[in-house]
Each structure stands twice: as structure tokens, then as C-alpha cells.
C-alpha positions as CSV (number, residue, x, y, z in Angstrom):
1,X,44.7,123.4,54.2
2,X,45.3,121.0,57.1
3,X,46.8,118.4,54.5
4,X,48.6,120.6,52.7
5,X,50.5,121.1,56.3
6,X,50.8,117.7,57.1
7,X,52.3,116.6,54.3
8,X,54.7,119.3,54.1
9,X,55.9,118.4,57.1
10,X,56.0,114.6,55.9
11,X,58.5,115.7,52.9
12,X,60.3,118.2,54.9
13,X,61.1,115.5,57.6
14,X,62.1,112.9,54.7
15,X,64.4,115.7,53.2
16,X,66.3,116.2,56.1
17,X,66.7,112.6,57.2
18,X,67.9,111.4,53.7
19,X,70.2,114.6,53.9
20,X,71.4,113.6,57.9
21,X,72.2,110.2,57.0
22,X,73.4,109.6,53.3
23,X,76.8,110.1,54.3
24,X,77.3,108.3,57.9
25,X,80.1,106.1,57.3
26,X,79.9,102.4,58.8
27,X,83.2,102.1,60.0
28,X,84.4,98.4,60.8
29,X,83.3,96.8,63.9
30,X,86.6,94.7,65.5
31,X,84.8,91.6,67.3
32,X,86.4,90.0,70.5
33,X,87.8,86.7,70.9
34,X,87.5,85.1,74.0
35,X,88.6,81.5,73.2
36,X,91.1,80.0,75.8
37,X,92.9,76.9,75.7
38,X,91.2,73.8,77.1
39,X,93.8,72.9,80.0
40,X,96.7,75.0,81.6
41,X,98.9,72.7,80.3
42,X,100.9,70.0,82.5
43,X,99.7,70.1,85.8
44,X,99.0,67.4,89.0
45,X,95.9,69.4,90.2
46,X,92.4,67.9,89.8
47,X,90.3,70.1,87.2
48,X,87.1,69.0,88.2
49,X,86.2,71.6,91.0
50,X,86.8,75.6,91.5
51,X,89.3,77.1,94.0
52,X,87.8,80.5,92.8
53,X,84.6,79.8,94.5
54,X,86.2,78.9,98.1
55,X,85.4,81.7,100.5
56,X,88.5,83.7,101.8
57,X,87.4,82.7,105.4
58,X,87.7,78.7,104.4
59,X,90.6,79.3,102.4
60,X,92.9,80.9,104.6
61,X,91.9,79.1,108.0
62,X,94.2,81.5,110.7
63,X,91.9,83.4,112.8
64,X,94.2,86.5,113.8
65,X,94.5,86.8,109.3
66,X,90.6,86.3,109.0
67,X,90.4,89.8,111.4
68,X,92.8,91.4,109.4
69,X,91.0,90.2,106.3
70,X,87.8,91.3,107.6
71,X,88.9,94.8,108.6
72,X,89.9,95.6,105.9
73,X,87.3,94.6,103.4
74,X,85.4,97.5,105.6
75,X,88.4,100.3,106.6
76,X,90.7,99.9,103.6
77,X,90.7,103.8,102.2
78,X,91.2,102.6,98.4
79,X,88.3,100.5,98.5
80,X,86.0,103.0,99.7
81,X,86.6,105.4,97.4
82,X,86.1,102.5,94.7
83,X,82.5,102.3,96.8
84,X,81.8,105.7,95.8
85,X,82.9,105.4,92.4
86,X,80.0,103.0,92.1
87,X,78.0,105.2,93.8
88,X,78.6,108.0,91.2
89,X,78.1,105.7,88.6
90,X,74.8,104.3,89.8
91,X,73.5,108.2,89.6
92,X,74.8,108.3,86.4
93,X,72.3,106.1,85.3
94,X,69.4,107.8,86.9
95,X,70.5,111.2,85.1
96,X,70.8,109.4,81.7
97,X,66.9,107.3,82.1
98,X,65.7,111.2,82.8
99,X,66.6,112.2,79.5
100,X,64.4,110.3,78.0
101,X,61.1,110.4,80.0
102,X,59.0,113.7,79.6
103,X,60.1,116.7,81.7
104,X,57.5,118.8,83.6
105,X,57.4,121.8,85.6
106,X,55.6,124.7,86.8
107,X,56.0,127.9,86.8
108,X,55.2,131.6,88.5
109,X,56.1,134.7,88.0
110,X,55.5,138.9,88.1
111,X,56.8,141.7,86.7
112,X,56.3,145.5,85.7
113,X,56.9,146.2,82.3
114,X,57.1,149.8,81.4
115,X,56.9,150.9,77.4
116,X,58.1,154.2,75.7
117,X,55.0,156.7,75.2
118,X,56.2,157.1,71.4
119,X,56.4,153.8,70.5
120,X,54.1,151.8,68.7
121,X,53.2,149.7,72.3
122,X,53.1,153.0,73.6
123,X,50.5,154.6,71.2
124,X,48.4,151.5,71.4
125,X,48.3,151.5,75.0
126,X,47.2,155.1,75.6
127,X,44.0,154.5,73.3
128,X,43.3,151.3,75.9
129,X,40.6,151.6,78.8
130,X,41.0,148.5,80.9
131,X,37.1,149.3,81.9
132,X,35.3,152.7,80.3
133,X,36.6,155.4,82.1
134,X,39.6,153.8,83.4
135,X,43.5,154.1,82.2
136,X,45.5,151.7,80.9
137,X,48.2,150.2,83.9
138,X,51.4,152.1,83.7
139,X,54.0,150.3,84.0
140,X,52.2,147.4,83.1
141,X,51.9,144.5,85.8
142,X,52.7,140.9,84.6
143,X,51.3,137.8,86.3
144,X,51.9,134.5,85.3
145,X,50.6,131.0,86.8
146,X,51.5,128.1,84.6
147,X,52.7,124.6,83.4
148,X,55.3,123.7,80.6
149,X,56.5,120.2,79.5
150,X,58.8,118.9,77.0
151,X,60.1,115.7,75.4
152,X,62.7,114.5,73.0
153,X,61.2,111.5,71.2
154,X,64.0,108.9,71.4
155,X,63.1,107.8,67.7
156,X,67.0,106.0,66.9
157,X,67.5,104.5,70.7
158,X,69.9,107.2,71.4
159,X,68.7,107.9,74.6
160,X,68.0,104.5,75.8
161,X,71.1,103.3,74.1
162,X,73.0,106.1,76.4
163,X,71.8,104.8,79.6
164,X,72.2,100.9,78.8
165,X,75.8,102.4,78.7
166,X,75.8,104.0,81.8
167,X,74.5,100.5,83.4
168,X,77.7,98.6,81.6
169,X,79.9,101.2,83.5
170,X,78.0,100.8,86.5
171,X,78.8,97.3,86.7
172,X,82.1,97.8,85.6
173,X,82.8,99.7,88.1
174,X,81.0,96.7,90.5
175,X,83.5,94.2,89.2
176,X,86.4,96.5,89.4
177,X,85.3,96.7,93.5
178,X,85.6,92.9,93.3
179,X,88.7,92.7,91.7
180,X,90.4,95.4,94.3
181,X,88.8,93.0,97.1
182,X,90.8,90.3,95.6
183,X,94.0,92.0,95.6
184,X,93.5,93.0,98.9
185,X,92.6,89.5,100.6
186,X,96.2,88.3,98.6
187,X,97.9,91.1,99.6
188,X,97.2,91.1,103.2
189,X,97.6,87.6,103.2
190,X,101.2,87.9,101.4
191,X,102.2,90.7,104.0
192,X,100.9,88.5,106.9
193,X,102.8,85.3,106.2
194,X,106.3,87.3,105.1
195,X,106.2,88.9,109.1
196,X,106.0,85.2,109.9
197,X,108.8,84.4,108.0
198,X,110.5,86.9,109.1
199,X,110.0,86.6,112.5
200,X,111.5,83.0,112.1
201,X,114.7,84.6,109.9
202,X,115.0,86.6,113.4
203,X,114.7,83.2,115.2
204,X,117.0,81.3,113.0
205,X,119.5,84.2,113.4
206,X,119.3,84.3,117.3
207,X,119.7,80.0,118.0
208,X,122.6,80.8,115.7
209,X,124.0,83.6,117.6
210,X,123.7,81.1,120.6
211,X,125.4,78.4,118.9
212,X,128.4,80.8,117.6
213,X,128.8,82.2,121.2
214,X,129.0,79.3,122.7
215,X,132.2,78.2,120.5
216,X,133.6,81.3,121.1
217,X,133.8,81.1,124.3
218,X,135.5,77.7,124.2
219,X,137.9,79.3,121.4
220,X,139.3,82.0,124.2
221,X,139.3,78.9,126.2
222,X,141.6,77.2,124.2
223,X,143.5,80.4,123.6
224,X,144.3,80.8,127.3
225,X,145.6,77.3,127.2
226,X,147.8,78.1,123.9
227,X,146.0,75.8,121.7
228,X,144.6,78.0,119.3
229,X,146.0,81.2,118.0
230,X,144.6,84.5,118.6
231,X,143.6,84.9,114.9
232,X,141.3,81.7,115.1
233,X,139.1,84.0,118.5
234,X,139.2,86.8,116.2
235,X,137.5,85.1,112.9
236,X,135.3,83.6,115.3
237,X,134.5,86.9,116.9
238,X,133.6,88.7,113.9
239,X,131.7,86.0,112.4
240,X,129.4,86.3,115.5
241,X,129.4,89.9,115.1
242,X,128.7,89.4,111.5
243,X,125.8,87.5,112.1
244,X,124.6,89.9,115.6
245,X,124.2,92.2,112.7
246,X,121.6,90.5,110.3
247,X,118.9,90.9,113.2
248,X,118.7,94.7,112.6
249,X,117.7,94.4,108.8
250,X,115.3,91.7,109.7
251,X,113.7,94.1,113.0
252,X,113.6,97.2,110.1
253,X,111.8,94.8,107.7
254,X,109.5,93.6,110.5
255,X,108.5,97.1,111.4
256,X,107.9,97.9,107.8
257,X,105.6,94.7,107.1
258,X,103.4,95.6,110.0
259,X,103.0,98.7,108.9
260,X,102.4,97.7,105.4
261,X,99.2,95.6,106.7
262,X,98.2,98.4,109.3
263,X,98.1,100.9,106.0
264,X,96.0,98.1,104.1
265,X,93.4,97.8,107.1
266,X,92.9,101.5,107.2
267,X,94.6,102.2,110.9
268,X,97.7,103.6,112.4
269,X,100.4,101.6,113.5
270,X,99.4,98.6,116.0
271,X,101.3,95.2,116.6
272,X,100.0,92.6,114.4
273,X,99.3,89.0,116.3
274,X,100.3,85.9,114.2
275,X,101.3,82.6,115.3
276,X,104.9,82.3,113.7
277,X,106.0,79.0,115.6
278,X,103.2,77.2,113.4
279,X,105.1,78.7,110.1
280,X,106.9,75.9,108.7
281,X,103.3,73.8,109.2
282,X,100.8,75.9,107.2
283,X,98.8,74.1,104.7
284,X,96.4,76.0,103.3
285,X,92.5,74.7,101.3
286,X,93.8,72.1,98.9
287,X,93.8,74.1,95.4
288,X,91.4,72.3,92.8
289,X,91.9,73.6,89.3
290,X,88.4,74.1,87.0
291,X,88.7,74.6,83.3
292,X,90.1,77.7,82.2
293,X,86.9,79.0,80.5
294,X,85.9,79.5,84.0
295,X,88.0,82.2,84.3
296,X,85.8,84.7,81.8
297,X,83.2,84.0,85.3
298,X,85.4,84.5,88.1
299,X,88.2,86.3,87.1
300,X,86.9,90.3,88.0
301,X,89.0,92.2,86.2
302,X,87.6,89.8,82.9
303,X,84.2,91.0,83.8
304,X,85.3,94.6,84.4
305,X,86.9,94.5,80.8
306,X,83.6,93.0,79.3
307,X,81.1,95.7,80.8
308,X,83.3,98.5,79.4
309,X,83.5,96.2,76.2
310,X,79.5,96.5,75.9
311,X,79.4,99.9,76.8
312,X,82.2,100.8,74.3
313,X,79.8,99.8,71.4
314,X,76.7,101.9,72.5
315,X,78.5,104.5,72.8
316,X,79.2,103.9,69.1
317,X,75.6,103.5,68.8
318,X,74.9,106.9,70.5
319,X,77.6,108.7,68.6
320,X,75.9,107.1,65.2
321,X,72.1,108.5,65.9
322,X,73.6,112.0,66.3
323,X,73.9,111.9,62.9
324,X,69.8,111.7,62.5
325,X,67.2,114.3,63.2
326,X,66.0,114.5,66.5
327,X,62.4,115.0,67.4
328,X,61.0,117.0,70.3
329,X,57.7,118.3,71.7
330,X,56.8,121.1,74.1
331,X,53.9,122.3,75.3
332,X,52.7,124.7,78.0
333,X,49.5,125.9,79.6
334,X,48.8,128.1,82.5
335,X,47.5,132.0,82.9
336,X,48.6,135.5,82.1
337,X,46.9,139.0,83.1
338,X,48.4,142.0,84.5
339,X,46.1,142.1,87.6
340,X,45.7,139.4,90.2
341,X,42.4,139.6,90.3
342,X,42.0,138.6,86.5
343,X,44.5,135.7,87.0
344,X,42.4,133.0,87.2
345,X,40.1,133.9,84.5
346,X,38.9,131.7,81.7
347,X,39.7,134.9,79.8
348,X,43.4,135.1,81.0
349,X,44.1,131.0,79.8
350,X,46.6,130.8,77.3
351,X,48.3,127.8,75.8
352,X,50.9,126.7,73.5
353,X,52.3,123.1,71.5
354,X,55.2,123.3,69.3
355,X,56.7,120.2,67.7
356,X,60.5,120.7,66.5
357,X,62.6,118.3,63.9
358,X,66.4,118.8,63.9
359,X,68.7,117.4,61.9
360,X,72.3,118.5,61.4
361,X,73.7,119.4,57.7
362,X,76.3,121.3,57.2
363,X,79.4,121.5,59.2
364,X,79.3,118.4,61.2
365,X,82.9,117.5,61.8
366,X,82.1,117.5,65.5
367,X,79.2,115.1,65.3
368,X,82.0,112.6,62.8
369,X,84.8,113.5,65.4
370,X,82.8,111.9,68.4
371,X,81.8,108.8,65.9
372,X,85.6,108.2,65.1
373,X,86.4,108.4,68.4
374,X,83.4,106.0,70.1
375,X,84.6,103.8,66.9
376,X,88.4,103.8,68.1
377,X,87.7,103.3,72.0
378,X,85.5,100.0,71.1
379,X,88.3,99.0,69.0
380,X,90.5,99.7,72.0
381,X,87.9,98.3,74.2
382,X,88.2,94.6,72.3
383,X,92.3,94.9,72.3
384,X,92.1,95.1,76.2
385,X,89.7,92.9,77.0
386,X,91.5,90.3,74.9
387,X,94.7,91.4,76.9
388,X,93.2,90.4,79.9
389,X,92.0,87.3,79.3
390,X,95.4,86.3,77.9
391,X,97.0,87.8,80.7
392,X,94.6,86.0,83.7
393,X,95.4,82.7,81.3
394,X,98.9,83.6,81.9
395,X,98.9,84.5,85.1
396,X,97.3,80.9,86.6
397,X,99.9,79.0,84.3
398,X,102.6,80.9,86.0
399,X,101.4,80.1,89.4
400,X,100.6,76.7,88.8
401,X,104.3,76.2,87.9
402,X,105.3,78.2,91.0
403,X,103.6,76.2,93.2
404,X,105.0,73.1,91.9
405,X,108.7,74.3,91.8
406,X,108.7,75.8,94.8
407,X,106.8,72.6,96.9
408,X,109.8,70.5,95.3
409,X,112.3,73.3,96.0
410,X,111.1,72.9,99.6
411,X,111.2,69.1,100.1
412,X,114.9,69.2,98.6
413,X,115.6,72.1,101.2
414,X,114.4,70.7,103.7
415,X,116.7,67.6,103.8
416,X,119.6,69.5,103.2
417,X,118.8,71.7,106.4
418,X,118.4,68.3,108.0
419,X,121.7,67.3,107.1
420,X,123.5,70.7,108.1
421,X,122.0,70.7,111.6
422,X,123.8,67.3,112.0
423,X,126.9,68.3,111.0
424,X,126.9,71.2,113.5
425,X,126.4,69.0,116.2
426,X,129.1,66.9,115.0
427,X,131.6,69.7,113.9
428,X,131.0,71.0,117.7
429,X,131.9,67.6,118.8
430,X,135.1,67.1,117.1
431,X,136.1,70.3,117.7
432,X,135.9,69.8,121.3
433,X,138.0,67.0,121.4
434,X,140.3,68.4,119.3
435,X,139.8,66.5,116.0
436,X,138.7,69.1,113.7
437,X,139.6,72.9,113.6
438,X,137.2,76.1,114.3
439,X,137.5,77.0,111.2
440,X,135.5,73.4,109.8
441,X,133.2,74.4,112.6
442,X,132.5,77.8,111.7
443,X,132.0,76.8,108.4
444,X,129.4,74.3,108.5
445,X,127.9,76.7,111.0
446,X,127.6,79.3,108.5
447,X,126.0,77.0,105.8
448,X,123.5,75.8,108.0
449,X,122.4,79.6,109.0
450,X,122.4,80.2,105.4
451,X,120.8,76.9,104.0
452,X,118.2,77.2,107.1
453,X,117.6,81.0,105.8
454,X,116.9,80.2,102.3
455,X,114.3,77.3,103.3
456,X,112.5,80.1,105.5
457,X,112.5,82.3,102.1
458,X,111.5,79.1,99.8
459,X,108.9,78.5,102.1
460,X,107.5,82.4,101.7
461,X,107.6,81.8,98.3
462,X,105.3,78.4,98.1
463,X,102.6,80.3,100.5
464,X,102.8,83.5,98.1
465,X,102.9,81.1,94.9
466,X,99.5,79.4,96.8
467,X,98.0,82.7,97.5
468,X,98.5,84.6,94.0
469,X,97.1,81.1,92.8
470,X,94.0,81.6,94.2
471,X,93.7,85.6,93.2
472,X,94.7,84.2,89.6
473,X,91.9,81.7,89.4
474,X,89.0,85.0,91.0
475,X,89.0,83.7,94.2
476,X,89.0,86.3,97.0
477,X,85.9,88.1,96.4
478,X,82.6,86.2,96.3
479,X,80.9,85.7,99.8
């Protein structure tokens, strides 16, 4: 009789999972590619060591930026709440191992229960004597003291396969931490060297206001002596006026910067302490290029990609054993009897073991749904992290050409600058003694403040192109 069971069982569980699984369709599996070029191309920097693993604190050497750095990395709102969203996943892996290990509990409980004298309970119970000469209970008292367990045998990995998912999304979520910590050592950085710049724009502006006024004032001079019309003080006039004027967009923009950095560090609105004499003269780490498959190591938002890559295809995995039969066991043990004192009685013991096998077979568009859809966001899974890598690759070839440009960009600036602060001193000279005109004066005037301006800008843009150089390469982040 026992074997006659068993192997019943045996056939009925072969039944169901030839019936669960002959028509799972294998749908294609997209594979990523991760090859990357050998070199960035053309480019003078060494490719021997990695600028990605200097720390932020050696690479950007300026104490009052290292304490804006600093603060940040433990105020900034955004990356808390990135903190907690690793937080949240971490649980999430705790809740998916429980599924999978045995769950036990206990339980206790009492009642009444109160039957119909014409019912069949009813009957029965009235020709019950709990001892001779004693009525059956009415309503009937219900005690119970016991222990129950259950467990889902994780025969296809589903469970298992579930929480090595949840892991890849925990760390996902760890690189994605990173990769906000990088952006926000660059963009503090950026913020802190434009109020530099800026606050040399405002110094520019102001020796030039100096320099205008002062031929003004010789202009009304010569005026008063009839040498010069009144049209040549009144150009003059408005050009300082005109140039009085560019110091309000540059305060607005200054207010706005700090600001910008205050937000980033997580506090309200405080003066921000730089050294913007030493502008012109920062040189930051020297940048050392390594090969560009190091980027798939440093690069955060690579590694962020490649997590939710793996945990893509378990979830394809987990989707797929949905389509088996799942196996469970539960069990419980404990005592039962409608008086206290009987509780504990060998008498009152009862027990109970069930085995279940589940296997879905008709209707199971919602189980093929799920697959398809885990199918399609691996596939989508492999498209972005190939986009990334391309666009990192990208992204340090850009820069590299940035920083070249714009160091040459500078050098050639520079010497025209040079060459425009002479002339004003010799333009102011001749005017003086009468051998050139204001207007020669107040035009060479003008280019310099312009040419002198655009150096200022060019050399913002070789300390950002130096900065976003080092984010690019998955520097920022690593202690």
C-alpha cells in the first residue's frame, strides 16, 4: 500500500513537471560587449599610470576647496538619500535569503465554540459525558498550545537565484553612491574655481574702470582748454559707464555661485573663502592617462551598469523556474483540549505533515508575461551598459582634447593680453602729449578689457576641462 503511494506520487510529480515545462520558450539571450579601443587616440599624456586612483584631497591641493569637499561628501541632501537607497536595498536582501530558509513559529490560542442542538455536532455532543455523570461543555472551550513550520524547497534556484539579484542591486546601488560622489567632488570643484574667475572678471573690470576714469578726467581737461570737443568727453563718459555696468552682472553671478556651492554642501547661505589672487597660477596633480580598459574598474557608473546587467539575467532566471512546480513542506505539532487542565496531556498531542507539489497548467499568460518582460529588461540591460561604456570612452577623449586646446588657447591668450596692456600704457602716453586721439585710446582700452576677460574665461575652461578629466577617467570617489 505504502508503494503503491509513493509511486503515485513519483508519476504524478513527473506528469506535472513534463506538463509545466514542455512549452517554456528559450528566448535569445543578447550578450554584452565590452571591448574598448586600445588608446584614446592622439594624445601627449603618459599612459602608464592612473589619475582615477589619485585621492580628491591630493588632487585638488587648496585647503579652503578640500573643506568644501569634505562637507559635502557628509551634508549633501542627494547623497544621503542615495545612502538610504542602499540601505533599502541591503534589507532587500535579507527579506529575499528568508524566503528560502524554513519558517517557524508558535502559536496560542482560545475560544468558545457554540453548536446548534439539531445538528449533527449537536446530537453527538448531547450523547457525550466528559466524565460519567458529567455534561458535555456548552459552548465548547478551545485551547490550543502549538508549533507550525513550513518550507518551500528551492528545487530550480529560484529563490537563491532571487536574492543573488537583490545583492547585484545592492551593489548597484553602492556604485551609483560612488558615481554621485564623483559628480559632486567635480562639481564643487567647477563652482569653486568659476567664483574665482569671477571674482578676477570683477577685478579686471574695476583696474579698468580706474584706467578709463583717469582719461576722462584728462578729456574734460582738455575740453576746458578747447582741445577736444565735447563729443570726444561724452563717448568717453559712457564708455566708462558702459563698463561701471558689467560689475553688477558679475556681483549677481557671484551671489549665485556661492549659493550654488552652499546648496551642494547641504547649508544655507554663507561666504565662501577662496584665494582668487592665486587664480591665474593653479596647477593642479599632473593628469597620467592608464589604458582605457581601466575604465570598466574605475569608471562608477560602468560598474553600476554591470551589477544591474547581472541582476537583469537572474531575474530571467527567476521568471523561467516559475514555470516549474514548486515544492513545499509544512508541518505542525502542539496541543488541543477544551479545558486547561487537559492541555498538556499526552492525550491532548496532536500533529500534522503535509507535503504539497504545484505546478501551473493552464492559463499562464501571467507567469509568460513576467518571462518576456525579465527577457526584454536584460536585453535592455546589455544596450545600456554598452551605452555607457561608449559614452565614458567618449567622454575622456573629449576632455583630453579639451585640455589640450584650451592650455594652447591659453598660452596664445596670454601673449596677446601682454601685448594689449602695452599698448595702453603707450596709447595713454601719446595721448597725453597730444600725438594720438582718445578715441585710439579708448579703443585699445576696450580690447584689452575684453582680450584680458576672455583669458580669465579660457582659463575657467582649462581648470573645468582638468577637472571633468579626472571625473571622466573615475577619479573622485575612492579614498
Amino acid at each position: 500500500m505504502k508503494n503503491s503511494i509513493i509511486a503515485t506520487i513519483v508519476w504524478l510529480s513527473v506528469i506535472l513537471i513534463g506538463f509545466s515545462g514542455c512549452t517554456i520558450l528559450d528566448l535569445q539571450i543578447k550578450n554584452e560587449n565590452k571591448s574598448l579601443p586600445g588608446t584614446y587616440g592622439k594624445t601627449t599624456l603618459n599612459v602608464s599610470t592612473d589619475t582615477a586612483l589619485i585621492n580628491w584631497t591630493t588632487y585638488f591641493d587648496d585647503p579652503y576647496l578640500q573643506v568644501l569637499i569634505d562637507s559635502a561628501l557628509g551634508n549633501n541632501q542627494e547623497l544621503n538619500i542615495m545612502i538610504q537607497e542602499i540601505a533599502i536595498s541591503n534589507n532587500e536582501i535579507r527579506a529575499r535569503k528568508g524566503e528560502y530558509l524554513p519558517f517557524l513559529g508558535l502559536t496560542a490560542g482560545a475560544g468558545l465554540d457554540k453548536v446548534g442542538r439539531f445538528t449533527r455536532n449537536g446530537a453527538v455532543e448531547r450523547q457525550l459525558d466528559v466524565k460519567p455523570g458529567t455534561p458535555f461543555p456548552e459552548p465548547l472551550p478551545d485551547f490550543t498550545l502549538g508549533a507550525y513550520a513550513s518550507w518551500e524547497m528551492d528545487v530550480w534556484q529560484r529563490l537563491r537565484n532571487a536574492k543573488k539579484s537583490a545583492i547585484s542591486r545592492y551593489l548597484a546601488s553602492v556604485e551609483g553612491r560612488n558615481f554621485l560622489i564623483t559628480n559632486i567632488v567635480a562639481e564643487i570643484a567647477t563652482s569653486y574655481y568659476e567664483l574665482m574667475a569671477l571674482d578676477n572678471l570683477l577685478e579686471t573690470i574695476q583696474h579698468n574702470i580706474d584706467l578709463q576714469s583717469n582719461v576722462y578726467q584728462v578729456l574734460k581737461q582738455q575740453k576746458e582748454a578747447a582741445k577736444v570737443t565735447q563729443l570726444a568727453v561724452n563717448r568717453f563718459e559712457a564708455q566708462v559707464l558702459n563698463t561701471r555696468n558689467l560689475r553688477f552682472d558679475i556681483q549677481q553671478k557671484i551671489v549665485e555661485t556661492e549659493n550654488k556651492i552652499n546648496f551642494l554642501v547641504g547649508r544655507f547661505p554663507q561666504p565662501i573663502q577662496r584665494p582668487s589672487a592665486d587664480f591665474k597660477s593653479i596647477d593642479m596633480a599632473p593628469l597620467l592617462l592608464a589604458l582605457p580598459s581601466k575604465l570598466l574598474e574605475n569608471r562608477p557608473d560602468i560598474r553600476e551598469a554591470e551589477f544591474e546587467l547581472a541582476a537583469a539575467k537572474l531575474d530571467v532566471k527567476v521568471a523561467k523556474a516559475n514555470f516549474y512546480p514548486s515544492f513545499s513542506i509544512r508541518a505542525g505539532t502542539g496541543f488541543q483540549s477544551f479545558n486547561p487542565t487537559y492541555l498538556l496531556n499526552p492525550e491532548s498531542l496532536l500533529y500534522s505533515l503535509t507535503g504539497d507539489l504545484m505546478a501551473p497548467l493552464i492559463n499562464r499568460n501571467a507567469i509568460k508575461a513576467t518571462y518576456y518582460n525579465a527577457n526584454a529588461q536584460q536585453i535592455q540591460s546589455v544596450y545600456n551598459y554598452e551605452r555607457t561604456i561608449l559614452n565614458a570612452y567618449l567622454d575622456v577623449v573629449n576632455q583630453l582634447a579639451k585640455v589640450d586646446n584650451y592650455n594652447k588657447s591659453y598660452e596664445t591668450k596670454s601673449q596677446e593680453v601682454a601685448i594689449l596692456i602695452k599698448s595702453i600704457d603707450i596709447s595713454t602716453s601719446l595721448f597725453t602729449s597730444a600725438r594720438a586721439d582718445y578715441m585710439e585710446v579708448l579703443l585699445t582700452q576696450r580690447e584689452a578689457l575684453d582680450s584680458n576677460m576672455e583669458l580669465i574665461e579660457i582659463k575657467l575652461k582649462q581648470m573645468d576641462a582638468k577637472i571633468n578629466l579626472y571625473r571622466a577617467l573615475g577619479g573622485g570617489w575612492k579614498n
